[in-house]
C-alpha positions as CSV (number, residue, x, y, z in Angstrom):
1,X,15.6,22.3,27.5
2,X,14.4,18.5,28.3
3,X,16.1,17.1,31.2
4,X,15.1,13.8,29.0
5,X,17.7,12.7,26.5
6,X,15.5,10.7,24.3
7,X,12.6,12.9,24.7
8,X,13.2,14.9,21.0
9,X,14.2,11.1,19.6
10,X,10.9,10.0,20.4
11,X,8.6,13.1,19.1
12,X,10.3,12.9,16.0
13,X,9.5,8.9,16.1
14,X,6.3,10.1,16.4
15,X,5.8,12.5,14.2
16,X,7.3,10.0,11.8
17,X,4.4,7.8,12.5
18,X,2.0,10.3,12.2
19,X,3.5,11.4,8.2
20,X,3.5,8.2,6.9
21,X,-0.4,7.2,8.9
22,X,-1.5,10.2,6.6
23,X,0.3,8.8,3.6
24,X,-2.2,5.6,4.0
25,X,-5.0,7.7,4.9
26,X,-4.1,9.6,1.6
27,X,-4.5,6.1,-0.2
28,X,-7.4,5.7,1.1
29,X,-9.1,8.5,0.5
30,X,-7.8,8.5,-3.2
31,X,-8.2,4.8,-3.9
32,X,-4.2,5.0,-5.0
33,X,-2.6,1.7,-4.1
34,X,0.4,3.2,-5.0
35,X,0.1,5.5,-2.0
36,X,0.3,2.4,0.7
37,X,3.6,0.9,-1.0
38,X,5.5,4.4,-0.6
39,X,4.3,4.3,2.8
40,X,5.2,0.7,3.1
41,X,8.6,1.3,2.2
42,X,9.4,4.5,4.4
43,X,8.0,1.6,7.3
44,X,10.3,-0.6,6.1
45,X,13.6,1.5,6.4
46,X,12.5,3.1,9.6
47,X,12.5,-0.7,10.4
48,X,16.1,-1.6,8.9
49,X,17.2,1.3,11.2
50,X,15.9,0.0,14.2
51,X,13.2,2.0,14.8
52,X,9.4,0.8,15.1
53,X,6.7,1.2,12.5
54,X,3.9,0.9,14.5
55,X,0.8,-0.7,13.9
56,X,0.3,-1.1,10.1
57,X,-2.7,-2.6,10.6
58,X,-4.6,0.4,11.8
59,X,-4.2,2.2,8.4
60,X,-4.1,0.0,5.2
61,X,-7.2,-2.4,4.5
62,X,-6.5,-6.1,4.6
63,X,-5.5,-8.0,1.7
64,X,-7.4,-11.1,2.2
65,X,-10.8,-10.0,3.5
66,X,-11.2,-6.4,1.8
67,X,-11.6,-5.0,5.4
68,X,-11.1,-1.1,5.6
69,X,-8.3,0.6,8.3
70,X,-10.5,0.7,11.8
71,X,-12.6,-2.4,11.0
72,X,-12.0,-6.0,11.9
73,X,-11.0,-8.7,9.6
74,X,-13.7,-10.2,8.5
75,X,-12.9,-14.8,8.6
76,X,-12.2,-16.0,5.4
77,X,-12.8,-20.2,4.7
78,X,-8.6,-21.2,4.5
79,X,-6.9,-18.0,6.3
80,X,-6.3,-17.9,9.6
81,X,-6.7,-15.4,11.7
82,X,-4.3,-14.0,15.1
83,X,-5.9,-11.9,17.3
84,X,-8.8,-11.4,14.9
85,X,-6.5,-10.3,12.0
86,X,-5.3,-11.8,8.9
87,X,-1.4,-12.1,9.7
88,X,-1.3,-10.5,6.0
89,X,-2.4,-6.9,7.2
90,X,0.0,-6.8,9.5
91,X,3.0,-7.9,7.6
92,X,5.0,-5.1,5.9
């Protein structure tokens, strides 16, 4: 048994993370739009409970410049960029 209290909180967190990263990867690899909106929306309610989603931007393409999950944002003439991303990849 844990002497930590939150310990089991935080690898379900994490495990939670990890189902819903493979849910994008899933969309990926089957071209299935679809795929990143369900996973959208299980990030969304983890949200509305309080809990973090993590970095959405490390697993869904970006919507303005077509870049894939692991590469950078490519600059776009009229979008800016923060912290070389489109603030549109990272928005849930």
């Amino acid at each position: 048994m844990s002497l930590d209290p939150g310990a089991s909180a935080r690898r379900t967190l994490e495990r939670a993370r990890d189902t819903v990263q493979r849910i994008h990867q899933a969309a990926i690899r089957h071209r299935d739009p679809s795929l990143h909106e369900l996973a959208d929306q299980i990030s969304q309610i983890a949200l509305t409970l309080g809990h973090d989603a993590g970095a959405v931007q490390d697993w869904r393409p970006c919507p303005v410049c077509g870049a894939q999950p692991g590469s950078n944002c490519i600059r776009q003439p009229g979008h800016e960029m923060v912290n070389g991303m489109h603030p549109e990849r990272t928005r849930l």
